[in-house]
PyMOL commands that place a pseudoatom at each C-alpha (Angstrom):
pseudoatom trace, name=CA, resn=UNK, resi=1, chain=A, elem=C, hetatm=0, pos=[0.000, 0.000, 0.000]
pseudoatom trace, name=CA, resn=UNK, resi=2, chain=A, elem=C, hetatm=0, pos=[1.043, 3.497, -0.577]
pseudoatom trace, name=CA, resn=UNK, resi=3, chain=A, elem=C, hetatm=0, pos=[-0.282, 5.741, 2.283]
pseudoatom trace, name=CA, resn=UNK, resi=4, chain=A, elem=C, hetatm=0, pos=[1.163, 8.481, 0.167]
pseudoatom trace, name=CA, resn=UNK, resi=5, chain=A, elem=C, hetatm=0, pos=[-2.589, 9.477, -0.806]
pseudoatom trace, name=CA, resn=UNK, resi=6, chain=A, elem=C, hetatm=0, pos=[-4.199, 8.894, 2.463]
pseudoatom trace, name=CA, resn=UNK, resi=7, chain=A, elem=C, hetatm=0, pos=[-5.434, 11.930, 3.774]
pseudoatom trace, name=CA, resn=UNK, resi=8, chain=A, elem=C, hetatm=0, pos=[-5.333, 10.074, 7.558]
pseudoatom trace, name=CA, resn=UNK, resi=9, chain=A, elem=C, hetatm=0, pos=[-1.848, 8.555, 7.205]
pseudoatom trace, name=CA, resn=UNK, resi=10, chain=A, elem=C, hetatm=0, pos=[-0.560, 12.124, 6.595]
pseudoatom trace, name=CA, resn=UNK, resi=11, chain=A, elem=C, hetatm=0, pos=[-2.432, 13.495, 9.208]
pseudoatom trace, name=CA, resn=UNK, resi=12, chain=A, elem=C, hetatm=0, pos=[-0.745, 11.145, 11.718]
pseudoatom trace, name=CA, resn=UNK, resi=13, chain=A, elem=C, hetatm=0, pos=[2.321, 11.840, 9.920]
pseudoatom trace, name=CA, resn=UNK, resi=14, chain=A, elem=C, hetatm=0, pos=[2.034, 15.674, 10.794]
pseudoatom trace, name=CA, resn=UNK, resi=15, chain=A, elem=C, hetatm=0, pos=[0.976, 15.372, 14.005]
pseudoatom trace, name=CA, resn=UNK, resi=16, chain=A, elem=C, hetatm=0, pos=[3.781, 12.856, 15.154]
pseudoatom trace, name=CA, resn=UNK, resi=17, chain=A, elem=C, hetatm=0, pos=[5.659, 16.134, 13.717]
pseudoatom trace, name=CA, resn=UNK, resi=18, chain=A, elem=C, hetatm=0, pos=[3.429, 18.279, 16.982]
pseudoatom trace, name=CA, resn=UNK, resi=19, chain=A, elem=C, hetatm=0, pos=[1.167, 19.971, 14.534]
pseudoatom trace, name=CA, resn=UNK, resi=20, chain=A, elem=C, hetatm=0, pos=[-2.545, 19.208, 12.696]
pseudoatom trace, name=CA, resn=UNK, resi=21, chain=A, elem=C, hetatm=0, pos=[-3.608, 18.986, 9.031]
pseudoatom trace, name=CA, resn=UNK, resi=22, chain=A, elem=C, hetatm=0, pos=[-5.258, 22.550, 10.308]
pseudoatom trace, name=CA, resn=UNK, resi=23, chain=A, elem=C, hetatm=0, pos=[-5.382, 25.308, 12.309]
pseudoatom trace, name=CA, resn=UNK, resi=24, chain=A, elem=C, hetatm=0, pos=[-8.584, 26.217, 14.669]
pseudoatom trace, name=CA, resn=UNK, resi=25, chain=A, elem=C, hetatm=0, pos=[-8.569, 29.211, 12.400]
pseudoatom trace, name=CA, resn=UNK, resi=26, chain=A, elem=C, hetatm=0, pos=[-8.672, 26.825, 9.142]
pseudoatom trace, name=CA, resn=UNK, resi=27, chain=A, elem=C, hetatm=0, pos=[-5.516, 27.412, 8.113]
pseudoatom trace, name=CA, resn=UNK, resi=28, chain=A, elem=C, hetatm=0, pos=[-3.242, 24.570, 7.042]
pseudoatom trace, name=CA, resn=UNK, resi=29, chain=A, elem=C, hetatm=0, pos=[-1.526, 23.402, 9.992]
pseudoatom trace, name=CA, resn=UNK, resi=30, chain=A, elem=C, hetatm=0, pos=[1.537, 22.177, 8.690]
pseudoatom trace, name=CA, resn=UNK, resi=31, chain=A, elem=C, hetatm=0, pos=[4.165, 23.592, 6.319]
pseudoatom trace, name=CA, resn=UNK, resi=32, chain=A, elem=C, hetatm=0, pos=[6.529, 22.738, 3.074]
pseudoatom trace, name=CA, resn=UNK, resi=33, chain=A, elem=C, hetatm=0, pos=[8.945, 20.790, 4.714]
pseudoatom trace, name=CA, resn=UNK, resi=34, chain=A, elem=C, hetatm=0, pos=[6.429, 18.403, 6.641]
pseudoatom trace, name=CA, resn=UNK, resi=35, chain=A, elem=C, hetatm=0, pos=[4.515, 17.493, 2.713]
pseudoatom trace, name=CA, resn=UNK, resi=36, chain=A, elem=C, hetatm=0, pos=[8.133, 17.443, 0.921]
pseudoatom trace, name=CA, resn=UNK, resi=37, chain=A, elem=C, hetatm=0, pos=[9.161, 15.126, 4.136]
pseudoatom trace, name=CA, resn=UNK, resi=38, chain=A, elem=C, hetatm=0, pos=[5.888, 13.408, 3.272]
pseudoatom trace, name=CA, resn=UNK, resi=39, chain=A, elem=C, hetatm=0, pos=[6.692, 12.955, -0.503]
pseudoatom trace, name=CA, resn=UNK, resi=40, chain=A, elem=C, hetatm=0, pos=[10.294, 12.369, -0.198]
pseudoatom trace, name=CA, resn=UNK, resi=41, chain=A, elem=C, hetatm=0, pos=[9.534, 9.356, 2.340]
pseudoatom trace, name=CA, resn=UNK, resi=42, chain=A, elem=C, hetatm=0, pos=[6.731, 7.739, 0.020]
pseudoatom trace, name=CA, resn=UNK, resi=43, chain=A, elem=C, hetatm=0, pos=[9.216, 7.990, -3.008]
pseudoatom trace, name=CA, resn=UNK, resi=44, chain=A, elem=C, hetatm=0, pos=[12.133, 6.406, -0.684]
pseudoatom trace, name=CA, resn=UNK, resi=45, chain=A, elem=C, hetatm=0, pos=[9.823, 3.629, 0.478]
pseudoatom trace, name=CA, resn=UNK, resi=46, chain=A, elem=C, hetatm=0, pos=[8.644, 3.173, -3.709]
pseudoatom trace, name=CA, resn=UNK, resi=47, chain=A, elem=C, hetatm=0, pos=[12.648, 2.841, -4.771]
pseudoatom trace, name=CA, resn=UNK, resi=48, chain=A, elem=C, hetatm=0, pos=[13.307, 0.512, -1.829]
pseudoatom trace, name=CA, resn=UNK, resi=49, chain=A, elem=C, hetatm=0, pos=[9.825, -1.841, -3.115]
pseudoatom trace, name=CA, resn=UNK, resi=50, chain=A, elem=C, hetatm=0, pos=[8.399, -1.597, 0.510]
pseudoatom trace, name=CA, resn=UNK, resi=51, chain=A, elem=C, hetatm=0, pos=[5.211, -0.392, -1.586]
pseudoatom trace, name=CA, resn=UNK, resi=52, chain=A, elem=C, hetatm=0, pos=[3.718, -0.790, -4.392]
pseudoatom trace, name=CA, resn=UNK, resi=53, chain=A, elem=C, hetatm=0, pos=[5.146, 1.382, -7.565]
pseudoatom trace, name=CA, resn=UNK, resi=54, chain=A, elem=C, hetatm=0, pos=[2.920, 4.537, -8.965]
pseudoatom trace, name=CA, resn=UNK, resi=55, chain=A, elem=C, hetatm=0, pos=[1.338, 2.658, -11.762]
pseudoatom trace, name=CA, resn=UNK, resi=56, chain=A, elem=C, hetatm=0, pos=[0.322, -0.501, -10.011]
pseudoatom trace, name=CA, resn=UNK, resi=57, chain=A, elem=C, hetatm=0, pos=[-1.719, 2.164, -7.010]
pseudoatom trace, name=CA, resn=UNK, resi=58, chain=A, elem=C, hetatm=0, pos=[-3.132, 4.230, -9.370]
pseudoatom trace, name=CA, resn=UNK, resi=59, chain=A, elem=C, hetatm=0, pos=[-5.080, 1.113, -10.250]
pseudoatom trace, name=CA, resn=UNK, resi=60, chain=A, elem=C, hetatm=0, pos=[-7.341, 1.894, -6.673]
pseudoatom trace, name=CA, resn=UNK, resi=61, chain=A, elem=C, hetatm=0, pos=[-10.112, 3.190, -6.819]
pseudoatom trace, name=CA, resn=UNK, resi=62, chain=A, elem=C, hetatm=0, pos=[-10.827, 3.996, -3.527]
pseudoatom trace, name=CA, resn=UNK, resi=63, chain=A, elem=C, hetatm=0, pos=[-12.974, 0.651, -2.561]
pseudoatom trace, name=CA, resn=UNK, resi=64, chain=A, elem=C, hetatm=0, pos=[-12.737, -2.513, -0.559]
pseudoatom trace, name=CA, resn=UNK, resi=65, chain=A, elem=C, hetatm=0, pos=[-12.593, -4.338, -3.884]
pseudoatom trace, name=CA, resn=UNK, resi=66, chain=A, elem=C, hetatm=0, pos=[-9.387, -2.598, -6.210]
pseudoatom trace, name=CA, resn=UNK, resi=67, chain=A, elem=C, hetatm=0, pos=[-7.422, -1.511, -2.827]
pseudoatom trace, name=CA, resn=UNK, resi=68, chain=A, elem=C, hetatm=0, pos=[-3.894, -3.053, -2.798]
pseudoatom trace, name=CA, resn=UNK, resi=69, chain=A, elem=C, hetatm=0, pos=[-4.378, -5.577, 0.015]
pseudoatom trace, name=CA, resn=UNK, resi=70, chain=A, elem=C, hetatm=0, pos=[-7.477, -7.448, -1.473]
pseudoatom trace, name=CA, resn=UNK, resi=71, chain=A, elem=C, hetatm=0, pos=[-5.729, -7.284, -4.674]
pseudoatom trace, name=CA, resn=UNK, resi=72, chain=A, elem=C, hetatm=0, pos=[-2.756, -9.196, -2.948]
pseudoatom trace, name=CA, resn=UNK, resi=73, chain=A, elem=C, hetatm=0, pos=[0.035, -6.592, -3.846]
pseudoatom trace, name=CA, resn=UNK, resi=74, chain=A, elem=C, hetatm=0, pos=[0.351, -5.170, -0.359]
pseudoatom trace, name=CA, resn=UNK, resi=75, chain=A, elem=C, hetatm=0, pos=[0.597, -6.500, 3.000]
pseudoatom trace, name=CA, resn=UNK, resi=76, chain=A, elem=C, hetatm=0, pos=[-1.064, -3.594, 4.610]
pseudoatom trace, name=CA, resn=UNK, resi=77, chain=A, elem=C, hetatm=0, pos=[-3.190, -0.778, 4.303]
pseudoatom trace, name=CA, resn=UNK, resi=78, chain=A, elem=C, hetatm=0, pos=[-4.106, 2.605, 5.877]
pseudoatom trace, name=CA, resn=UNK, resi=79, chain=A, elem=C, hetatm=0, pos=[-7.791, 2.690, 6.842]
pseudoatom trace, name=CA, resn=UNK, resi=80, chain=A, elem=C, hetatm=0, pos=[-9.866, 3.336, 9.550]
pseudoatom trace, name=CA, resn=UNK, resi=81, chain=A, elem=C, hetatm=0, pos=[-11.273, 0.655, 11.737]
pseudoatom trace, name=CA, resn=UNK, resi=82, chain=A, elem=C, hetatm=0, pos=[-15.164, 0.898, 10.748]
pseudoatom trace, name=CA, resn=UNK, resi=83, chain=A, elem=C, hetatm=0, pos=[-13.653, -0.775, 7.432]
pseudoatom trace, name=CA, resn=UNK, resi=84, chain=A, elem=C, hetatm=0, pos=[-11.784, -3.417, 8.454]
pseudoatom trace, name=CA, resn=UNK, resi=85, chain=A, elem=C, hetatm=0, pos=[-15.387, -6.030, 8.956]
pseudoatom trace, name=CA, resn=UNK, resi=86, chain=A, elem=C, hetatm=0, pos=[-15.813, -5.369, 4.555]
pseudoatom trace, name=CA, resn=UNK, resi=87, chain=A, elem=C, hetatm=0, pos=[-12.150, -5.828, 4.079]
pseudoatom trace, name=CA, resn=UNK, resi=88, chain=A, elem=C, hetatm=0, pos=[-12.119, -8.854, 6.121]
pseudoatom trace, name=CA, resn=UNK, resi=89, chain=A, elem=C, hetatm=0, pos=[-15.318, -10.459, 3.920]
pseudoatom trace, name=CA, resn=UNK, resi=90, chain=A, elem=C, hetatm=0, pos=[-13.530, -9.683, 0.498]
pseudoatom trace, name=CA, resn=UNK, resi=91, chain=A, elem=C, hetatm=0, pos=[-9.558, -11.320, 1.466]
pseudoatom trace, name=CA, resn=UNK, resi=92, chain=A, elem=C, hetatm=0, pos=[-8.974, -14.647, 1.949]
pseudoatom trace, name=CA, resn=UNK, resi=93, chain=A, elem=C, hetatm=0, pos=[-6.500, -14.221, 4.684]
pseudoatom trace, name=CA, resn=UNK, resi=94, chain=A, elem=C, hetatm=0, pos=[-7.254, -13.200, 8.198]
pseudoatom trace, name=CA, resn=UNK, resi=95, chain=A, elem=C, hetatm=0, pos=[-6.625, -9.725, 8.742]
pseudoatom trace, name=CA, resn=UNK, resi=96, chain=A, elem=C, hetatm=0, pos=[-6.040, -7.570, 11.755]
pseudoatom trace, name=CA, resn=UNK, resi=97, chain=A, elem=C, hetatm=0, pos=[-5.420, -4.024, 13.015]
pseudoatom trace, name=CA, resn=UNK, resi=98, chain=A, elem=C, hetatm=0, pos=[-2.486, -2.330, 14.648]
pseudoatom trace, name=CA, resn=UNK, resi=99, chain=A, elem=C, hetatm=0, pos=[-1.891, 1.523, 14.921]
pseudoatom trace, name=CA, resn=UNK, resi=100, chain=A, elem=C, hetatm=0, pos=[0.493, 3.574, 12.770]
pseudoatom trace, name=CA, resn=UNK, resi=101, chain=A, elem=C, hetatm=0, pos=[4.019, 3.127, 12.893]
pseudoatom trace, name=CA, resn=UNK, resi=102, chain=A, elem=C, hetatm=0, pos=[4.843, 5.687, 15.679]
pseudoatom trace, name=CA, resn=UNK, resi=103, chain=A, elem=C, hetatm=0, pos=[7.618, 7.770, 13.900]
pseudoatom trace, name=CA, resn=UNK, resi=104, chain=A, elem=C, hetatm=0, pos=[10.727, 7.257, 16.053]
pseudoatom trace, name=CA, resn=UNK, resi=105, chain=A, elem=C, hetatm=0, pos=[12.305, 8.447, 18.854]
pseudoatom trace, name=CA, resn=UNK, resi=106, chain=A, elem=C, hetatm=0, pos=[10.967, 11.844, 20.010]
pseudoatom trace, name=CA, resn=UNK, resi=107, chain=A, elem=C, hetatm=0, pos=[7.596, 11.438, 17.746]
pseudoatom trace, name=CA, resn=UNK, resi=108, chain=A, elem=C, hetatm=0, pos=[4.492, 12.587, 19.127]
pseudoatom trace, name=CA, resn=UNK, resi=109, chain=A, elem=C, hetatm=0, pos=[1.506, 9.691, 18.836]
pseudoatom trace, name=CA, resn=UNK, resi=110, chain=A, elem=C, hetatm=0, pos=[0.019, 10.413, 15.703]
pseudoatom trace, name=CA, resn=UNK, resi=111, chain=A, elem=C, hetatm=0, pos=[-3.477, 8.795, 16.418]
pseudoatom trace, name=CA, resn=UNK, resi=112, chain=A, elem=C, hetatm=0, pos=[-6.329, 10.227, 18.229]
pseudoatom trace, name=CA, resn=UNK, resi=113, chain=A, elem=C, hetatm=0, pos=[-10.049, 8.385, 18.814]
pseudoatom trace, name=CA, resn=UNK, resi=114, chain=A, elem=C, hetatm=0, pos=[-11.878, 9.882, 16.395]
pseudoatom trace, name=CA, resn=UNK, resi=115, chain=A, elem=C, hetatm=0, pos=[-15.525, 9.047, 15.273]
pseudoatom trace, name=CA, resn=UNK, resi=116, chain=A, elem=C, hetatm=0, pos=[-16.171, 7.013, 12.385]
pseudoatom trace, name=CA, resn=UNK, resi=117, chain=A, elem=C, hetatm=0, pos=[-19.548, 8.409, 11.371]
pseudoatom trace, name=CA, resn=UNK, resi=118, chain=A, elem=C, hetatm=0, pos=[-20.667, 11.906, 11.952]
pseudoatom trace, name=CA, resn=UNK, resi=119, chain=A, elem=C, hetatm=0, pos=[-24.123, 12.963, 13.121]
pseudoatom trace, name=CA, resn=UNK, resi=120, chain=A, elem=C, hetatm=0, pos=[-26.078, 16.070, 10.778]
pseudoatom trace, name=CA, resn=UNK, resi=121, chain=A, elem=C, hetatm=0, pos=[-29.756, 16.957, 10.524]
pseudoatom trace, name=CA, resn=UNK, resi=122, chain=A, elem=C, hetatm=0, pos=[-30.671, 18.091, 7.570]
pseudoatom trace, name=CA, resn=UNK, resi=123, chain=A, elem=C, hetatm=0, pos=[-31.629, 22.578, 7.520]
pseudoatom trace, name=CA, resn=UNK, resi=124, chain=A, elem=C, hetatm=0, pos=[-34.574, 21.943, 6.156]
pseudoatom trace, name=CA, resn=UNK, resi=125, chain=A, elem=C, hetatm=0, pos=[-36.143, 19.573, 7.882]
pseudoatom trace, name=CA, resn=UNK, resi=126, chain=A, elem=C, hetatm=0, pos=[-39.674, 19.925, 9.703]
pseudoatom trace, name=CA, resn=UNK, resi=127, chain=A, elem=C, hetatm=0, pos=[-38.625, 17.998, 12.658]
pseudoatom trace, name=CA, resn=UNK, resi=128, chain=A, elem=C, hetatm=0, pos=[-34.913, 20.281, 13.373]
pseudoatom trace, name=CA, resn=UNK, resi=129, chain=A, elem=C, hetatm=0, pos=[-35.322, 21.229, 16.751]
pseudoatom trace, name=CA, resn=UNK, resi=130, chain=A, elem=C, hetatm=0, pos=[-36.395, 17.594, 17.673]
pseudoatom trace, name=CA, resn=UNK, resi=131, chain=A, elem=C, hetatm=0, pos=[-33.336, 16.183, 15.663]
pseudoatom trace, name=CA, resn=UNK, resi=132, chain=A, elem=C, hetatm=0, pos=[-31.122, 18.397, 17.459]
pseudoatom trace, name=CA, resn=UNK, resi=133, chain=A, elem=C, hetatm=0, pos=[-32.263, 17.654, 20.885]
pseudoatom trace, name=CA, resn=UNK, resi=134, chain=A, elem=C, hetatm=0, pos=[-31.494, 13.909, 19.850]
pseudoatom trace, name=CA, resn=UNK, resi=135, chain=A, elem=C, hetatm=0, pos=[-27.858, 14.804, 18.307]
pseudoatom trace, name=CA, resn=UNK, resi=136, chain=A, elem=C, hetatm=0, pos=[-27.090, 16.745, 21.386]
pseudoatom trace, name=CA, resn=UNK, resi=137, chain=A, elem=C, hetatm=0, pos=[-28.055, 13.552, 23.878]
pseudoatom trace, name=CA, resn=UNK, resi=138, chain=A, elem=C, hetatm=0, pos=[-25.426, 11.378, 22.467]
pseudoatom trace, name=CA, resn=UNK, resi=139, chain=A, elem=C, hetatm=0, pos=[-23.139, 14.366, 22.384]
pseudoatom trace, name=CA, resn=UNK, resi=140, chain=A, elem=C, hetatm=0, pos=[-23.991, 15.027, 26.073]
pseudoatom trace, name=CA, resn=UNK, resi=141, chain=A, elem=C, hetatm=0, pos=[-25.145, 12.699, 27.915]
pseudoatom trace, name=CA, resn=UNK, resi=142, chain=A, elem=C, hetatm=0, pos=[-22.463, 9.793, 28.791]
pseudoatom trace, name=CA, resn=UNK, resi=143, chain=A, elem=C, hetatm=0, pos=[-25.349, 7.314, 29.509]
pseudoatom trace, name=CA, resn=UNK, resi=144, chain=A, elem=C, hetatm=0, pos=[-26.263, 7.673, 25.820]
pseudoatom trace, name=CA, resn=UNK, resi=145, chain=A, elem=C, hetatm=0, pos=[-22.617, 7.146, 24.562]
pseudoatom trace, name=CA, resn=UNK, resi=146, chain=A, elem=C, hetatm=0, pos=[-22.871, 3.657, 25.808]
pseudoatom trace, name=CA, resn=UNK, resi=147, chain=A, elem=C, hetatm=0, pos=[-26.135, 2.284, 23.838]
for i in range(1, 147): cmd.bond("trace and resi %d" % i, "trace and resi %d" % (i + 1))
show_as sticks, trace
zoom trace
């Protein structure tokens, strides 16, 4: 697998580095040297074959079904955990998770609990106020978080 293109393997690459794909203002959180560090590592790891070359990832296309690992040509990949149940029905081999390489000595943890789904109500709708009462329970109340 090349990570190179995963939005969440750089993320944990930048904040091993102590900073965030962005700002609280918005603003990009990391600078030139963290993406050419980014780059230059990918294209290190594609001359040493400890991923797949250019041409062979291009061929995914984003799915369960054409990503590296089901097609056999990688031994890992960089997703999040929601995925790994469709993954697991599509690859002969068992499969298992294990959290980001950590960077090295004096890295920062990269990873962070994050939710895998996001809750929204739609602007429109007739019921909003009821639908946002509801959002803000599970956001709330910690007996709620547990169902």
């Amino acid at each position: 697998m090349d990570g190179g293109g995963t939005e969440p393997a750089f993320e944990a690459w930048v904040r091993q580095r102590g900073k965030a794909l962005y700002t609280p203002e918005g603003k990009l959180g990391f600078d030139a040297t963290d993406a050419g560090d980014w780059l230059a590592y990918w294209d290190d790891m594609r001359k040493r074959k400890a991923c797949v070359p250019a041409d062979v990832q291009s061929l995914d296309r984003n799915s369960n079904e054409t990503a590296m690992i089901s097609q056999g040509k990688a031994a890992t990949a960089f997703e999040h955990s929601n995925l790994l149940v469709g993954y697991q029905a599509i690859n002969q081999h068992k499969l298992s998770m294990t959290m980001y390489p950590q960077g090295g000595a004096g890295a920062q943890p990269g990873q962070y609990l994050k939710p895998s789904q996001m809750w929204s109500v739609y602007a429109r709708s007739k019921f909003a106020e009821e639908a946002a009462r509801i959002v803000n329970f599970f956001v709330e109340d910690a007996e709620a978080r547990r169902c």
